[in-house]
C-alpha positions as CSV (number, residue, x, y, z in Angstrom):
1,X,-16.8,11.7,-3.3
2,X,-15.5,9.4,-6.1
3,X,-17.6,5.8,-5.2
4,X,-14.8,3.2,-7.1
5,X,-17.7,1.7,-8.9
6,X,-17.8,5.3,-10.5
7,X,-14.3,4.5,-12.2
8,X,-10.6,5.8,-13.1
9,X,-12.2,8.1,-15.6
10,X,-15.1,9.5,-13.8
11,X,-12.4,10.3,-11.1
12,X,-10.4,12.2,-14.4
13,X,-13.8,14.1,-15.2
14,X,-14.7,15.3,-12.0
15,X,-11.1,17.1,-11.2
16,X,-11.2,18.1,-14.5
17,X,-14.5,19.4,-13.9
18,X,-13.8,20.8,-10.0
19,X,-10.2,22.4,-11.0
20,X,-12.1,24.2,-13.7
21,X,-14.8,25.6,-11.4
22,X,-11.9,27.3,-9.3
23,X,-11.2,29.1,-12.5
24,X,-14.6,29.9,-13.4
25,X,-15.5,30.8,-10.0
26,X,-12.5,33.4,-9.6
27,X,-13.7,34.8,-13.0
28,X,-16.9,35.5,-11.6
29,X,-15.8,38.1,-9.5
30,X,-12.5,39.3,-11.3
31,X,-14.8,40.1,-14.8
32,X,-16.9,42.3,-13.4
33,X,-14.7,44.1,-11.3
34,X,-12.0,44.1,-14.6
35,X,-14.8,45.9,-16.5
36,X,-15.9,48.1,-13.8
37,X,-11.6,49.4,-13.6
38,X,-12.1,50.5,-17.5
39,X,-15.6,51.8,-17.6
40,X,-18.4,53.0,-15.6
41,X,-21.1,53.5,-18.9
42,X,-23.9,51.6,-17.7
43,X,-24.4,50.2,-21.1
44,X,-21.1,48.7,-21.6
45,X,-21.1,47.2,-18.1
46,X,-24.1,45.2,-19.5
47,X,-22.4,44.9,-22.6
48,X,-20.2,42.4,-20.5
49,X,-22.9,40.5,-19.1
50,X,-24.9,40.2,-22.5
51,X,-21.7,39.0,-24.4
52,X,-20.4,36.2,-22.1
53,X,-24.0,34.7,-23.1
54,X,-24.3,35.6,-26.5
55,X,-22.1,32.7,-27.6
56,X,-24.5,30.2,-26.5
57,X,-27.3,31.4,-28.9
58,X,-24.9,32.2,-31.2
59,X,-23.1,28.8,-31.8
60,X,-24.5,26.2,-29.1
61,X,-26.4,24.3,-32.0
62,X,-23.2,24.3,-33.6
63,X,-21.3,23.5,-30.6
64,X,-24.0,20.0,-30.2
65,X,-22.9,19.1,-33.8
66,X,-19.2,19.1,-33.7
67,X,-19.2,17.4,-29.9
68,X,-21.2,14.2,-31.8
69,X,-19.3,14.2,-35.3
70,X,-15.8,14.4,-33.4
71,X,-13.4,13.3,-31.0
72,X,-14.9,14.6,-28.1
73,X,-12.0,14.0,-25.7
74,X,-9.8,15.7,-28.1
75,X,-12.5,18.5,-28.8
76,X,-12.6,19.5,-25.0
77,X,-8.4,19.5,-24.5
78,X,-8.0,21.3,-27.7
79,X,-11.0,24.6,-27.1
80,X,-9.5,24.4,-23.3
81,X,-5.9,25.5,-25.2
82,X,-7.7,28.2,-27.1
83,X,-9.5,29.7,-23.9
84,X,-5.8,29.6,-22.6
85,X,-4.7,31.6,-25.2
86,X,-7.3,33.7,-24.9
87,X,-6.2,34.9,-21.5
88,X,-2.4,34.9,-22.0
89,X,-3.7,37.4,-24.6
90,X,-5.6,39.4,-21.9
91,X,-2.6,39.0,-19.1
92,X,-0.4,40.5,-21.7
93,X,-2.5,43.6,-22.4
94,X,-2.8,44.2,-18.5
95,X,0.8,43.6,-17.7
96,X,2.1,46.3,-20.5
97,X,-0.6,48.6,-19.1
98,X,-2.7,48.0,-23.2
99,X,-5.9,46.8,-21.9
100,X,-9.2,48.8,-23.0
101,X,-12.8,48.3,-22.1
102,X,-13.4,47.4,-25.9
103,X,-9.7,44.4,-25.6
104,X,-11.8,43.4,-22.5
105,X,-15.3,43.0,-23.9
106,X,-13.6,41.0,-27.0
107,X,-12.1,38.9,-24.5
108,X,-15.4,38.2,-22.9
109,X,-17.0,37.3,-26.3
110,X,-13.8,34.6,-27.0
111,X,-13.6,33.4,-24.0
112,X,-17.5,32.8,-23.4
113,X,-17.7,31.0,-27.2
114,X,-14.6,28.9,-26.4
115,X,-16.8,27.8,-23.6
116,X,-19.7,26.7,-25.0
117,X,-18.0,24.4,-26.9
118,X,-15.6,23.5,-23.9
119,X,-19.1,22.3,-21.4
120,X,-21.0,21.5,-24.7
121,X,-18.6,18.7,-25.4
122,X,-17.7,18.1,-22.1
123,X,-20.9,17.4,-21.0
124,X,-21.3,14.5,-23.1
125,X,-18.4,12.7,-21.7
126,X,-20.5,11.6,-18.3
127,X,-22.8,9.0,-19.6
128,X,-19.6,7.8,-21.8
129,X,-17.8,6.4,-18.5
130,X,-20.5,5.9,-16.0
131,X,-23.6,3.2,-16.2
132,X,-27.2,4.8,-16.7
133,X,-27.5,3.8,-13.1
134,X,-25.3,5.6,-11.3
135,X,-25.5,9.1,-13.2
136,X,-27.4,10.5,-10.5
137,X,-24.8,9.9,-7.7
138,X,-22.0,10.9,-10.5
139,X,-23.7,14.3,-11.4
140,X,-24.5,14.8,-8.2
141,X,-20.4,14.8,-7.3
142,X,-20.2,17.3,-10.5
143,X,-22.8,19.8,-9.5
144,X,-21.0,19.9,-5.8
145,X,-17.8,21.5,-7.7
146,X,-20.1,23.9,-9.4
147,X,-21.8,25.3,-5.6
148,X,-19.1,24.9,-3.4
149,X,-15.9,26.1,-5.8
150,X,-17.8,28.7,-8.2
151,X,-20.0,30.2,-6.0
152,X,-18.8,30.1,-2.7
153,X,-14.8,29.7,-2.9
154,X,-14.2,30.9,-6.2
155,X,-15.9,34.6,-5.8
156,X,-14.3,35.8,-3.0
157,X,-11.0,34.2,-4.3
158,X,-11.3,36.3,-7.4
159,X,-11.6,39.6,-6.0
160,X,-8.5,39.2,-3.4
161,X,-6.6,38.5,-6.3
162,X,-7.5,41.0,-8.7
163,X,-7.0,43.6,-5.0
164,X,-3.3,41.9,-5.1
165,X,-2.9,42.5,-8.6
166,X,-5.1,43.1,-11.8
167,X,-3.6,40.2,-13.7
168,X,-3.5,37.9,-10.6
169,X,-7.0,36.1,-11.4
170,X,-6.5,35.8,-15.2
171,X,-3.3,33.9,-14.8
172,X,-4.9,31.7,-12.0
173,X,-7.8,31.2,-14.1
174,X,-5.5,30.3,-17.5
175,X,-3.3,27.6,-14.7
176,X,-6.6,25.7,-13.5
177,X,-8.0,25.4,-17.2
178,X,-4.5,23.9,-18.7
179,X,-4.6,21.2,-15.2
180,X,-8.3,20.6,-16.3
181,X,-7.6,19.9,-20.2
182,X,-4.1,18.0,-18.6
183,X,-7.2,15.8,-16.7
184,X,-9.4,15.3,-18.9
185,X,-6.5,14.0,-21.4
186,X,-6.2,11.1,-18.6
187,X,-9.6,10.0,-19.3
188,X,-9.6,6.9,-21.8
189,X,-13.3,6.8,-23.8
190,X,-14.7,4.2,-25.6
191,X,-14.8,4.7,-29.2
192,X,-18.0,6.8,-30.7
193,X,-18.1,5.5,-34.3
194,X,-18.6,8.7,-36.8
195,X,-21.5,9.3,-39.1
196,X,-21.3,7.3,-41.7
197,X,-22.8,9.7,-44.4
198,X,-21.2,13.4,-43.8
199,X,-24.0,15.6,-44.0
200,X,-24.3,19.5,-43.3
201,X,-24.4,20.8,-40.3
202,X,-27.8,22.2,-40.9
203,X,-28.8,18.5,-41.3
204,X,-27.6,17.6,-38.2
205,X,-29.3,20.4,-36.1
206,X,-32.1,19.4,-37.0
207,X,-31.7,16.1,-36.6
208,X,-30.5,17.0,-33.0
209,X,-34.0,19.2,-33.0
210,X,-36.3,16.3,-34.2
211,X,-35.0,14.2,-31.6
212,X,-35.7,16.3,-29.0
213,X,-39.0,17.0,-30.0
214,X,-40.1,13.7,-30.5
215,X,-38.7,12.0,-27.4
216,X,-41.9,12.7,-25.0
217,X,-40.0,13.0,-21.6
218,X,-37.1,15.0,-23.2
219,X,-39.4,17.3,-25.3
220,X,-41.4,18.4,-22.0
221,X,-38.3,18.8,-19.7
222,X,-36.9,21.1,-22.2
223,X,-39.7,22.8,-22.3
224,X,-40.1,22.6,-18.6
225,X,-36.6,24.6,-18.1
226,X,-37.3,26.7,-21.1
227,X,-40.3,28.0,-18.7
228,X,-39.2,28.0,-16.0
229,X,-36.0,29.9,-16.9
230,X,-38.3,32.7,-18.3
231,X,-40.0,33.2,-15.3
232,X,-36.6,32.9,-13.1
233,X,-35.0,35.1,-15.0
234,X,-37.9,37.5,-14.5
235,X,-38.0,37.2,-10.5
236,X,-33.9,37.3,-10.0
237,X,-33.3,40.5,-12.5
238,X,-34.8,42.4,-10.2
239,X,-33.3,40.5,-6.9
240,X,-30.5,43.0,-6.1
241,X,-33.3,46.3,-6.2
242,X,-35.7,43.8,-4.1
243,X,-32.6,43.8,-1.8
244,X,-31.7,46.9,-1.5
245,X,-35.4,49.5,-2.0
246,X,-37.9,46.6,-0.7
247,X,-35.9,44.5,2.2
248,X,-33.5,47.7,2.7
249,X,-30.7,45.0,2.9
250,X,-28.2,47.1,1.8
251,X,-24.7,45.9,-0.1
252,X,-23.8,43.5,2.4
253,X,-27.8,41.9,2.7
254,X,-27.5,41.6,-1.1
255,X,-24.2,39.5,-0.6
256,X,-26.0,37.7,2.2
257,X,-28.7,36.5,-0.2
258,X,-26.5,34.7,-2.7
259,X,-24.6,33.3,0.0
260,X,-27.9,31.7,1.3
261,X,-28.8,30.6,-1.3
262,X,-24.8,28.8,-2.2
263,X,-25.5,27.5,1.6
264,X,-28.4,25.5,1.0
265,X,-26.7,24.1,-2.3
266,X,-24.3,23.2,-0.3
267,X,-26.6,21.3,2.0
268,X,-28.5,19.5,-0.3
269,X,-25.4,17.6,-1.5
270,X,-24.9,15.6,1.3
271,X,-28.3,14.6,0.9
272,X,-29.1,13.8,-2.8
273,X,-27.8,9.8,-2.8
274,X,-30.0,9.8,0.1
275,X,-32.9,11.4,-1.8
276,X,-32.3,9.1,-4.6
277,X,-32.3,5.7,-2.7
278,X,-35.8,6.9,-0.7
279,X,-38.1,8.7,-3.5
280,X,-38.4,8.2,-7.0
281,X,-37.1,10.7,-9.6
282,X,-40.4,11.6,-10.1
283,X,-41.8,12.4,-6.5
284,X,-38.0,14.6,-6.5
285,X,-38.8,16.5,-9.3
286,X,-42.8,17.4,-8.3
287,X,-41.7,18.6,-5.1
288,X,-39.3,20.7,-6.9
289,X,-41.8,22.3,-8.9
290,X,-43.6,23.0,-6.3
291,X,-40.4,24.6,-4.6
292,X,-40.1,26.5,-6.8
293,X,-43.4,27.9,-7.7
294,X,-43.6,29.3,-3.9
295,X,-40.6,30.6,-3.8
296,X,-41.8,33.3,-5.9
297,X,-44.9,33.9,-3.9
298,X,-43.2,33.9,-0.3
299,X,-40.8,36.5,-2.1
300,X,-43.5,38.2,-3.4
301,X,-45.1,38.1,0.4
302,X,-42.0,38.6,2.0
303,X,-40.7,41.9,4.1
304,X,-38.1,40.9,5.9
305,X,-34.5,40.1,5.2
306,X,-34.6,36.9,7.4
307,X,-36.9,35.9,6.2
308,X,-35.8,36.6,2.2
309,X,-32.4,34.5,3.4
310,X,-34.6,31.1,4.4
311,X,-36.5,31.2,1.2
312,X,-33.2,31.0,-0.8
313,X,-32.0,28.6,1.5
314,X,-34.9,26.3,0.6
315,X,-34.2,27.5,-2.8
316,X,-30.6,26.9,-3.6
317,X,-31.0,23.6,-1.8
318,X,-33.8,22.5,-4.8
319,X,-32.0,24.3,-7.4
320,X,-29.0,21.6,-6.6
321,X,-31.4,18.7,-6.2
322,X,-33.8,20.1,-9.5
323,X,-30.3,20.3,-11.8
324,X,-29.0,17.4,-10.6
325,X,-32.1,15.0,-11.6
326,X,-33.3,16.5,-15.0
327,X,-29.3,16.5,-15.9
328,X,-29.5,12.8,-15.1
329,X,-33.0,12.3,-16.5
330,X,-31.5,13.9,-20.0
331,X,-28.0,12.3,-20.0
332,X,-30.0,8.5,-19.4
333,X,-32.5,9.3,-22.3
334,X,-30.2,10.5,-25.2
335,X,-28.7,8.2,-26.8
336,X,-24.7,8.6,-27.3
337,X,-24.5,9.9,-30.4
338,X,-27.2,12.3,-30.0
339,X,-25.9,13.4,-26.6
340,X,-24.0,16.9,-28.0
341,X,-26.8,18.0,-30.1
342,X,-30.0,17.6,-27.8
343,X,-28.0,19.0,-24.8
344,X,-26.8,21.3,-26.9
345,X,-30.8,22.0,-27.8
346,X,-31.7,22.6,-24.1
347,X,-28.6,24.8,-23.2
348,X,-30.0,27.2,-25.8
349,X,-32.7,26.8,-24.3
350,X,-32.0,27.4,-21.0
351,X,-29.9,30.2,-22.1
352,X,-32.1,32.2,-24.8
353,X,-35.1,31.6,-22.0
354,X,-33.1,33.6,-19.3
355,X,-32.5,36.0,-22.0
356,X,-36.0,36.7,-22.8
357,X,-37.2,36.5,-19.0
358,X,-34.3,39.2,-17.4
359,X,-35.7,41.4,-20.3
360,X,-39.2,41.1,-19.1
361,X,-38.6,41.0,-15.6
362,X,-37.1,44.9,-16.0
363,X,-40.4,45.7,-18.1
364,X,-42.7,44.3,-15.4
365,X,-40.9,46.0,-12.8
366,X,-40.4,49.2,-14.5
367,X,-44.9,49.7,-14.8
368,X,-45.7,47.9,-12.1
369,X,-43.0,47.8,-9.3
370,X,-40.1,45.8,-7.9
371,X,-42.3,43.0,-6.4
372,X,-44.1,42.3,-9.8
373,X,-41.9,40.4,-11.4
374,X,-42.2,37.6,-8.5
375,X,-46.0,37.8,-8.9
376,X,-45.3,37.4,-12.3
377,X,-42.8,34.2,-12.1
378,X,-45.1,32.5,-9.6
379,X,-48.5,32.5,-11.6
380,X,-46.7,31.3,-14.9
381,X,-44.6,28.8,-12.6
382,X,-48.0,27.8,-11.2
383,X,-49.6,27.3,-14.4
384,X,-46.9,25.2,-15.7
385,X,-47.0,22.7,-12.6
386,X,-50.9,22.2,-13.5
387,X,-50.4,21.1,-16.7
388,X,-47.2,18.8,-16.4
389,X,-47.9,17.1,-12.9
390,X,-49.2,14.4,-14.3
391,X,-46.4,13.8,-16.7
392,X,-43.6,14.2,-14.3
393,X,-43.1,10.5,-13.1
394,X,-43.4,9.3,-17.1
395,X,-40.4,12.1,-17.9
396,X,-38.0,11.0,-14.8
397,X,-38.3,7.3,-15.5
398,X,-38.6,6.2,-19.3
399,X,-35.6,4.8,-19.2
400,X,-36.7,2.7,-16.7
401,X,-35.7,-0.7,-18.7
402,X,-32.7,0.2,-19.8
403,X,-31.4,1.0,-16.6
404,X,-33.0,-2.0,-15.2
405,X,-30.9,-3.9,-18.0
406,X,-27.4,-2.7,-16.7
407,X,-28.4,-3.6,-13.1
């Protein structure tokens, strides 16, 4: 899992990275059921869901600044002390029987800003100890954390603790975040010299935005995301009523779904170094597109509950392949002190897109049925393929000399 040529601090990153998905993943099931003890308003139950994403259009810009003006080592062990203060906060209030829907939803809000600055930084820390060459392999090992420890193990996790006891995940989650910032103070970085000239941070946004734009491969791909995320976001706000009224799945089919999809994420990781050594990034990435573009029509198409479990099969196993390149396609393109603001940039924008696309998803589907959205994702998925096909090899290797030069 950890190659040696990868290094001592890659090794740091990814426990870091892995013990912190136990946390998240346990929190993924413990929120929800946390806000579901104190309320059952349907607006404040969204409430939670809308403010553990806020954050990220709120201060992710901000967050991209501050990961490329400071320590970034010391930024991530520092905002992972806050988030566990946050929770010692929360474990309190449960213990002495003080917690409230509104104490939980300020939790939420804390807790999700904390993070944004927490993967913000964090995420810039990768190409810092790893050659431009082996950042596919290396985020490859990262993203395995994320499918196999937040969405398979941690979930179920989360809810037999919070069954044991309501504080039981909280104070799990706080332990795993202090060993991760313990980690990640392992890690030694080369230094990042500061900006010479201290400018505002308004400045350096744009700066961060200008960049972004103007960097061909990394202007489409964030746009790319951007798009597809709306129309994602569309198709799955609708996926548990296409479970339950359309596939008449029930609870249990609805579970089965996300599982199958977490099942072939899971599968596609022991293939990805493979992938990588027999078809270029860009060949990866156009069958990807096209991936996902029919997913949404074979949903769409689709009657049967079998049948709804293979599709996300195939489609967890591309979303794992899909993150892993364009994260490595991104992370070889930026340089390293622009890496905080332009992935801060397209976090936003992956963020404010999903946003924007669950909202329309529930509009579409609301005059024109539960299958619409997925009509809807695939022809603006469909569009997009035609007009960037021809760009895709361009965007996966114009770093081509550079890496070339470390080799």
């Amino acid at each position: 899992m950890a190659p040696a040529r990868l290094g001592t601090n890659f090794r740091w990153l990814l426990g870091s990275s892995w013990v912190s998905q136990v946390g998240d993943g346990i929190a993924l099931a413990a929120g929800p059921l946390l806000i579901a003890s104190q309320t059952h308003d349907p607006f404040l139950v969204a409430m939670g869901a809308l403010l553990q994403r806020l954050p990220w259009l709120l201060f992710g810009l901000y967050a991209g600044v501050l990961a490329d003006r400071l320590d970034r080592r010391l930024v991530v062990i520092v905002v992972d002390l806050m988030r566990v203060a946050v929770l010692a906060v929360l474990v309190t209030a449960i213990s002495t029987d003080h917690v409230d829907i509104g104490l939980v939803l300020a939790t939420l809000f804390l807790f999700g800003t904390a993070e944004v600055f927490a993967d913000t930084t964090s995420s810039t820390l990768l190409p810092m100890v790893v050659a431009k060459r082996d950042l596919g392999v290396a985020n490859a090992r990262l993203m395995a954390g994320f499918v196999t420890i937040n969405q398979m193990l941690g979930p179920p996790v989360g809810a037999a603790l919070f069954a044991a006891g309501m504080a039981w995940p909280f104070v799990t989650q706080a332990v795993c975040v202090l060993l991760g910032a313990g980690l990640i103070a392992r890690m030694r970085l080369p230094l990042v010299p500061p900006p010479e000239v201290k400018k505002r941070v308004s400045q350096d946004i744009l700066e961060g935005l200008r960049w972004t734009w103007r960097h061909p491969a990394v202007r489409t791909l964030t746009l790319t995301i951007v798009t597809f995320n709306i129309t994602f976001g569309a198709a799955w706000s609708v996926l548990v009523l296409y479970s339950l009224k359309t596939l008449d799945m029930g609870e249990v089919g609805f579970g089965l779904l996300t599982t199958a999809g977490a099942v072939g994420g899971l599968v596609a990781i022991g293939t990805y170094d493979w992938l990588e050594k027999r078809f270029s990034l860009g060949n990866i990435m156009r069958v990807g597109l096209i991936i996902e573009t029919f997913t949404h029509l074979a949903l769409a198409l689709n009657r049967s509950g079998i049948g709804a479990m293979v599709i996300l099969f195939v489609f967890g196993a591309h979303a794992f392949v899909w993150g892993t390149t364009s994260r490595t396609v991104r992370m070889r393109a930026v340089p390293t002190e622009f890496q905080g603001r332009v992935g801060s940039v397209y976090m936003v924008g992956v963020f404010g897109s999903m946003v924007v696309g669950t909202g329309l998803g529930g509009v579409i589907a609301g005059q024109w049925g539960i299958v619409a959205p997925f009509w809807f994702a695939f022809v603006g998925s469909g569009l997009l393929v035609l007009l960037i096909w021809n760009q895709m090899p361009h965007i996966a290797h114009a770093d081509e000399a550079q890496v070339a030069a470390e080799q």
